[in-house]
C-alpha positions in Angstrom: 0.0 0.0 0.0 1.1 3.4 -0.8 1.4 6.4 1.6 1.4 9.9 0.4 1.5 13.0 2.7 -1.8 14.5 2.7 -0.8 16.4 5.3 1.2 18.6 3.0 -2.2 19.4 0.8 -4.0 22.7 1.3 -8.1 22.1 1.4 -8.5 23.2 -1.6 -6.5 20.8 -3.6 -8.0 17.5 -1.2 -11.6 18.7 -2.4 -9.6 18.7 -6.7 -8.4 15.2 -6.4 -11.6 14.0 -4.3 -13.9 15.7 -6.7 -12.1 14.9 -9.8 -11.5 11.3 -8.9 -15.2 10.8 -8.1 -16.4 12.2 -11.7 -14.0 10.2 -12.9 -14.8 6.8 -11.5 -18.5 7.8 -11.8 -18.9 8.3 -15.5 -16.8 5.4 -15.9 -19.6 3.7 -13.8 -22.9 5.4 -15.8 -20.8 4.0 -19.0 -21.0 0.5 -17.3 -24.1 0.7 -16.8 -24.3 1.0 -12.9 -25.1 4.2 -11.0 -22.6 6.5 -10.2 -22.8 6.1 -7.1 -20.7 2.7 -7.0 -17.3 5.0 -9.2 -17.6 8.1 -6.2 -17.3 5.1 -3.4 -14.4 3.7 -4.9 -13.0 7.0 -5.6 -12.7 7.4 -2.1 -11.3 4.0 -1.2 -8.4 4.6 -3.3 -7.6 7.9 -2.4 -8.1 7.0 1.7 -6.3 5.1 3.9 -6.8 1.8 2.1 -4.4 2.4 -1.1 -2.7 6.0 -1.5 -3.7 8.0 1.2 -4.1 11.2 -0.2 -7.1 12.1 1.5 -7.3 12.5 5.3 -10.4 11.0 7.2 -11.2 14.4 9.2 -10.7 17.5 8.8 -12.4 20.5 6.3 -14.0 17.8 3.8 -16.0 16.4 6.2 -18.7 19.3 6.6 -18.7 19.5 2.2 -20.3 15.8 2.5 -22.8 16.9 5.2 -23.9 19.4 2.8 -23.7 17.0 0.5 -26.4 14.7 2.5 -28.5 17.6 3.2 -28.9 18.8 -0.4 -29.2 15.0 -1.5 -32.1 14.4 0.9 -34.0 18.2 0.1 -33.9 17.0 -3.8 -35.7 13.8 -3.0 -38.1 15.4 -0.5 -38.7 17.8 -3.3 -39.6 15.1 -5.6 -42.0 12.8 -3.4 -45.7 13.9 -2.5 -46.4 13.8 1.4 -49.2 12.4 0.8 -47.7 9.3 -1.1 -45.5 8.9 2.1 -48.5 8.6 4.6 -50.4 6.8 2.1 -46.9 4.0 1.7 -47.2 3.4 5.8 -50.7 2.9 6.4 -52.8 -0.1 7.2 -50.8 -3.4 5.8 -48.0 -1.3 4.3 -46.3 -0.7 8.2 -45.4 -4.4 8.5 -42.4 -3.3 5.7 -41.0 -1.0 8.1 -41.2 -2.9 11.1 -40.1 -6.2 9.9 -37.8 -4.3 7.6 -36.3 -3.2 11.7 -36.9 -5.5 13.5 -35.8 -9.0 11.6 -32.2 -6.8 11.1 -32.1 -6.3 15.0 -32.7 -9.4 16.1 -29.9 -10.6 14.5 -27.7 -8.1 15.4 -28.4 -9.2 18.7 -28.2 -13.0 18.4 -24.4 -12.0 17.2 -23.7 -10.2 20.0 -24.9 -13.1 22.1 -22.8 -15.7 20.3 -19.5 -13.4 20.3 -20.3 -12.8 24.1 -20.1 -8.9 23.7 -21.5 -6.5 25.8 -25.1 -5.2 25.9 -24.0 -1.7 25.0 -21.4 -3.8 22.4 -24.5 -5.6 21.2 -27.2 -2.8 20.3 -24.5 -0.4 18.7 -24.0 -3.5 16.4 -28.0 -4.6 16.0 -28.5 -0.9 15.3 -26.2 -0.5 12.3 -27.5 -3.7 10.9 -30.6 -2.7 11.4 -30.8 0.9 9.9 -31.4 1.7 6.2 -29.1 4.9 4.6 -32.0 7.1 3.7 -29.5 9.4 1.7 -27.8 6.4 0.0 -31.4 4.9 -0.9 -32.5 7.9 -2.4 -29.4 8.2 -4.5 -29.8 4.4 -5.7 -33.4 5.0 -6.8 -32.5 8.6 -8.3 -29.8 6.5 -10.4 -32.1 3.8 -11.6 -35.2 6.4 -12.3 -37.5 4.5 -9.6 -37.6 7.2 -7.0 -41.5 8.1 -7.3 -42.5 4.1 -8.1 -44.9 2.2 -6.1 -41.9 0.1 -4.9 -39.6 3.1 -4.9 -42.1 4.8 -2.2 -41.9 1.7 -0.1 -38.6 1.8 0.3 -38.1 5.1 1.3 -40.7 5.0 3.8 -39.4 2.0 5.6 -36.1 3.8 5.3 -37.9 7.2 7.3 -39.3 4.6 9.9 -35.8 2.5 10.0 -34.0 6.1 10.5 -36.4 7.7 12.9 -36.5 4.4 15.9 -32.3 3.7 15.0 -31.5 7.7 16.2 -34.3 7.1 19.0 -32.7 4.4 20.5 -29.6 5.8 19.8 -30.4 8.9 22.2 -31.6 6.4 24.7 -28.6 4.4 24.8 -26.6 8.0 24.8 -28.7 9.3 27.7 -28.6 5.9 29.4 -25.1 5.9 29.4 -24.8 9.0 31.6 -27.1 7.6 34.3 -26.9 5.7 37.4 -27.8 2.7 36.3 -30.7 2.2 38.2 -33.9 1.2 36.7 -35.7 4.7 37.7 -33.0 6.4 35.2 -33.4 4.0 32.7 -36.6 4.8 32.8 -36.6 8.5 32.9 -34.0 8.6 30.3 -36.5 6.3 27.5 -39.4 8.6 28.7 -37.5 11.3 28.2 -36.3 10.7 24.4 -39.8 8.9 23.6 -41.4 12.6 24.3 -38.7 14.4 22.4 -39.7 12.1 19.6 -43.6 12.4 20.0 -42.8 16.5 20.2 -40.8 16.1 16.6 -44.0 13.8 15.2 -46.3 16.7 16.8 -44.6 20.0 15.2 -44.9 17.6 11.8 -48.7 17.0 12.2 -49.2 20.5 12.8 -47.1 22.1 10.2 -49.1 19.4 7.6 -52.3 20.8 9.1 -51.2 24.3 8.2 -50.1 23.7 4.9 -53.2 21.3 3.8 -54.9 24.4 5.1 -52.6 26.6 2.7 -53.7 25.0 -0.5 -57.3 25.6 -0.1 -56.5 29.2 -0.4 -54.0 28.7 -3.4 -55.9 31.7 -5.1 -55.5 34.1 -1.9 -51.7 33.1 -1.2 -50.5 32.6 -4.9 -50.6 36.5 -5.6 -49.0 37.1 -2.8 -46.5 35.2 -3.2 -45.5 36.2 -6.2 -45.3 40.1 -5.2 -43.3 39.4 -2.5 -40.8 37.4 -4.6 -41.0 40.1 -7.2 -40.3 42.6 -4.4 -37.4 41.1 -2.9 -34.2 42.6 -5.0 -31.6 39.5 -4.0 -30.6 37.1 -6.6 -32.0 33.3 -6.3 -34.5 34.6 -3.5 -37.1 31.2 -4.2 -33.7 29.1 -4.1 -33.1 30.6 -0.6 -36.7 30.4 1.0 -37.0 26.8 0.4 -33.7 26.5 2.3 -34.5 28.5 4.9 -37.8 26.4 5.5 -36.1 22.9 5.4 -33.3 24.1 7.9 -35.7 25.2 10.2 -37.0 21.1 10.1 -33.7 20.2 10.5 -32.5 22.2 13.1 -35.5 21.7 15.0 -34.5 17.7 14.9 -31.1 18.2 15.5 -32.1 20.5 18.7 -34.4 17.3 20.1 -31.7 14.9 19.6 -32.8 13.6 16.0 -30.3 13.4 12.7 -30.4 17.1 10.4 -31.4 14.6 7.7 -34.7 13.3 9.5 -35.7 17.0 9.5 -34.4 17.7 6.6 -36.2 15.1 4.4 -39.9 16.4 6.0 -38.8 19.7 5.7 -38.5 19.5 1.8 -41.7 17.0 2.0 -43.8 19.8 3.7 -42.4 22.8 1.9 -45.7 24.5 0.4 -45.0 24.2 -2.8 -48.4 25.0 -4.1 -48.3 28.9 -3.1 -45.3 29.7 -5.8 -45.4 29.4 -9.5 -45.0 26.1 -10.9 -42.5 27.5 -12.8 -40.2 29.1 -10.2 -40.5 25.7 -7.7 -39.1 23.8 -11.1 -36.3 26.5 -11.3 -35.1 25.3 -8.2 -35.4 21.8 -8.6 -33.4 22.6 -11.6 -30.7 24.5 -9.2 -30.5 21.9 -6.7 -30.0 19.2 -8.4 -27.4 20.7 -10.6 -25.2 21.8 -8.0 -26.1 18.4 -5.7 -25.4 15.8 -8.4 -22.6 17.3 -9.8 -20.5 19.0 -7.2 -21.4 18.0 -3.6 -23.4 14.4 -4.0 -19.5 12.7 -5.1 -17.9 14.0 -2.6 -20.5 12.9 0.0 -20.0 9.2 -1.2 -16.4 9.6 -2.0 -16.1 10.7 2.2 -17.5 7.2 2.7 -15.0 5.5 0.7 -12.3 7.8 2.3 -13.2 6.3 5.7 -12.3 3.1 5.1 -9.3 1.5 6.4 -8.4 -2.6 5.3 -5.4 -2.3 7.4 -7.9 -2.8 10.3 -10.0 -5.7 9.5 -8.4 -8.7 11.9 -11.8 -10.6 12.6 -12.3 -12.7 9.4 -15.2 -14.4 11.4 -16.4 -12.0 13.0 -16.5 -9.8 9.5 -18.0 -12.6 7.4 -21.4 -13.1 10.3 -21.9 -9.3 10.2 -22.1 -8.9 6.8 -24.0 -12.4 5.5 -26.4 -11.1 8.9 -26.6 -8.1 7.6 -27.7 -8.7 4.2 -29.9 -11.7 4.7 -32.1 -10.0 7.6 -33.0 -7.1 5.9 -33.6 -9.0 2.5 -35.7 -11.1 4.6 -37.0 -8.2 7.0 -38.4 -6.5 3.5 -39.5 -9.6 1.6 -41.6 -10.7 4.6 -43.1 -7.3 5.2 -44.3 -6.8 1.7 -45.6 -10.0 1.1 -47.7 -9.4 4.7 -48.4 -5.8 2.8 -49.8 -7.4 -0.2 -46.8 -7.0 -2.7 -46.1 -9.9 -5.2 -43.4 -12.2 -4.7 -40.5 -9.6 -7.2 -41.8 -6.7 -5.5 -41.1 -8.1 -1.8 -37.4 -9.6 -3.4 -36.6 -6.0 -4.7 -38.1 -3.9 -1.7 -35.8 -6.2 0.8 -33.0 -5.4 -1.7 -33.6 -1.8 -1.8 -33.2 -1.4 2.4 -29.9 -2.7 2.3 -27.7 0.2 2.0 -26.6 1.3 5.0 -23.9 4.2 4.0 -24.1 7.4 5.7 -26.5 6.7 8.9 -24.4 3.4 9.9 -21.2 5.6 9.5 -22.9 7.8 12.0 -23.9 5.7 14.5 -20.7 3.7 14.0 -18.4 7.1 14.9 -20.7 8.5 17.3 -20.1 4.3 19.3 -16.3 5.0 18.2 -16.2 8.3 20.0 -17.8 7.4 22.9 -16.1 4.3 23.6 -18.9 1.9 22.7 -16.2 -0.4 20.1 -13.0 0.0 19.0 -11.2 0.3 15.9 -11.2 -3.2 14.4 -14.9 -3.2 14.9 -15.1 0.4 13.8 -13.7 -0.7 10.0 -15.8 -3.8 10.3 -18.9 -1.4 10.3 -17.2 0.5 7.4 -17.1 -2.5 5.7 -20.5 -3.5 5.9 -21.4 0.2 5.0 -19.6 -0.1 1.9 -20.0 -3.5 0.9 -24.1 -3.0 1.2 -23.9 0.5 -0.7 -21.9 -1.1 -3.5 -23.7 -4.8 -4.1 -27.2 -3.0 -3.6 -27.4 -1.1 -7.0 -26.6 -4.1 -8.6 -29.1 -6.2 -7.4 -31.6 -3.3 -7.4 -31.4 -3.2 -11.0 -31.6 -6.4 -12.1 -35.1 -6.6 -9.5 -36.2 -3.6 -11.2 -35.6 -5.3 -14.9 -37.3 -8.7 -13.6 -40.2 -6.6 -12.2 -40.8 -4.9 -15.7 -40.6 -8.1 -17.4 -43.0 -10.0 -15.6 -45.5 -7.1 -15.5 -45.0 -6.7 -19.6 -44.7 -10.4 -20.2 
């Protein structure tokens, strides 16, 4: 393996080679065939500390990837109706997202019986096989064209659902860990995150309310939109108000404890989109997804590349459970809840396929256990691993369910 001094690299000329690599690798992906995606991962593998180590792990790239995530997730939130999302979790349609958790978790924690780990040990690991990368699953279905189909939808609610109970008993297991102990703080601590979450699903209900309300007085608002817009003299002014609205969702979740991206994505889902111009709203669709896709989308998934690190994978067995665990369960977890929702036998395949990536919100939990002392570094880069290795297989077999799922319904 080769070792270059990165050290020696201004910011600027990280975020070139990063950037340039990613384009690279991806177009020689699209002209393969596979989404992009799969070229900006590898980008980052071979730039990190796995071959040349160009690229440091932390440092002034790190928040460009978080942007990255946030603009990612405000394009897809743009895209889908909220309405299609509550209609994708009700009645039958739930059992995808809960089996979609909970078949993941379980095995997560047989592991950690069988390896004899700790209990904190054991739920860092069931959550991370457990979760489902919204970002990464929204960039997957962007890629293929199948963001806004029926099975699509699924997936990205179970996603929202996986997401939203992973970062809830995340903050439990982070507030637990300051306590006592004792069952009473237990307790409190689970009551206390539980409301924080209820308080997030509240503000939500409301602002839905509000803006349900909104487009029943499309004609009274629409006018006024548009001479305020009209009246403002800065430049890209529509661009900047839906901006503002989604960060106040996301700061809002980050302030209770939840991910940016959990507000982030109902942010964009909520934003009243109705009161503009059709016109204006498509202008910055347009505008986002320009400067998303092309600029800060590879270097998000080039960062997860980066943080890889083969040097530190001495577990072969442990390594191999986790990852045929973790991409059995939630095959399983998704086939089993969409055949229990109705869905044909292809669809169930292909929406169990599509809730395997993990990518950005394993990484989190994975540095957040890292951090605090939860696991170490051999179990840190066996996390990566499964990250990667889930983000990377998943297109493929995501594409080849979506090509079987058109055949059989045109055959």
């Amino acid at each position: 393996m080769f070792h270059l001094f990165h050290s020696q690299l201004p910011f600027i000329v990280n975020l070139l080679i990063l950037l340039l690599s990613a384009k690279i690798l991806g177009e020689i992906a699209e002209r393969l065939g596979q989404p992009a995606m799969i070229g900006e991962v590898l980008a980052g593998v071979i730039l990190g500390p796995s071959l040349f180590n160009i690229i440091p792990i932390i440092g002034d790239i790190k928040p460009i990837g978080d942007l990255g995530v946030f603009l990612l997730i405000l394009m897809a939130g743009m895209e889908i109706e909220a309405e299609e999302i509550r209609n994708s979790i009700r009645g039958k349609n739930l059992w995808i997202a809960l089996l979609g958790f909970l078949i993941p978790m379980g095995s997560g924690l047989l592991i950690g019986h069988l390896f004899h780990f700790t209990n904190i040990f054991t739920i860092f690991l069931s959550l991370c096989i457990a979760i489902t990368a919204l970002p990464v699953s929204i960039r997957i279905l962007i890629d293929l064209g199948k963001l806004n189909s029926d099975v699509g939808q699924r997936i990205i609610s179970a996603a929202i659902f996986n997401d939203i109970i992973s970062l809830m008993v995340l903050g439990i297991i982070l507030d637990y860990n300051g306590t006592s102990g004792k069952l009473e703080d237990v307790t409190f601590s689970i009551l206390i995150t539980g409301s924080k979450l209820i308080l997030f699903i509240a503000i939500l209900v409301v602002a839905y309310r509000l803006i349900g309300f909104s487009k029943t007085r499309v004609s009274t608002f629409n006018p006024k939109m548009d001479r305020f817009l009209h009246y403002l003299k800065g430049k890209e002014s529509m661009f900047a108000i839906v901006i503002l609205f989604v960060l106040i969702f996301s700061s809002i979740a980050e302030l209770l404890g939840l991910h940016f991206i959990v507000g982030a994505f109902f942010g964009a889902l909520l934003f009243p989109r109705t009161m503009f111009q059709k016109s204006e709203f498509d202008q910055v669709k347009h505008s986002t997804s320009s400067f998303t896709m092309g600029f800060l989308a590879p270097i998000f998934f080039a960062i997860m590349g980066v943080q890889f690190d083969a040097s530190a994978l001495t577990n072969g067995l442990l390594l191999t459970v986790v990852l045929i665990a973790s991409f059995l369960s939630k095959i399983l977890g998704g086939y089993f809840g969409s055949r229990l929702a109705g869905f044909n036998n292809m669809k169930s395949i292909t929406i169990g396929l599509g809730l395997n990536a993990r990518g950005i919100m394993e990484l989190v939990i994975a540095n957040i256990a890292l951090q605090k002392g939860f696991i170490d570094v051999p179990f840190f880069s066996i996390l990566v691993m499964m990250a990667l290795l889930t983000t990377l297989i998943t297109p493929f077999l995501l594409k080849d369910a979506f090509v079987r799922i058109e055949k059989s319904e045109h055959g």
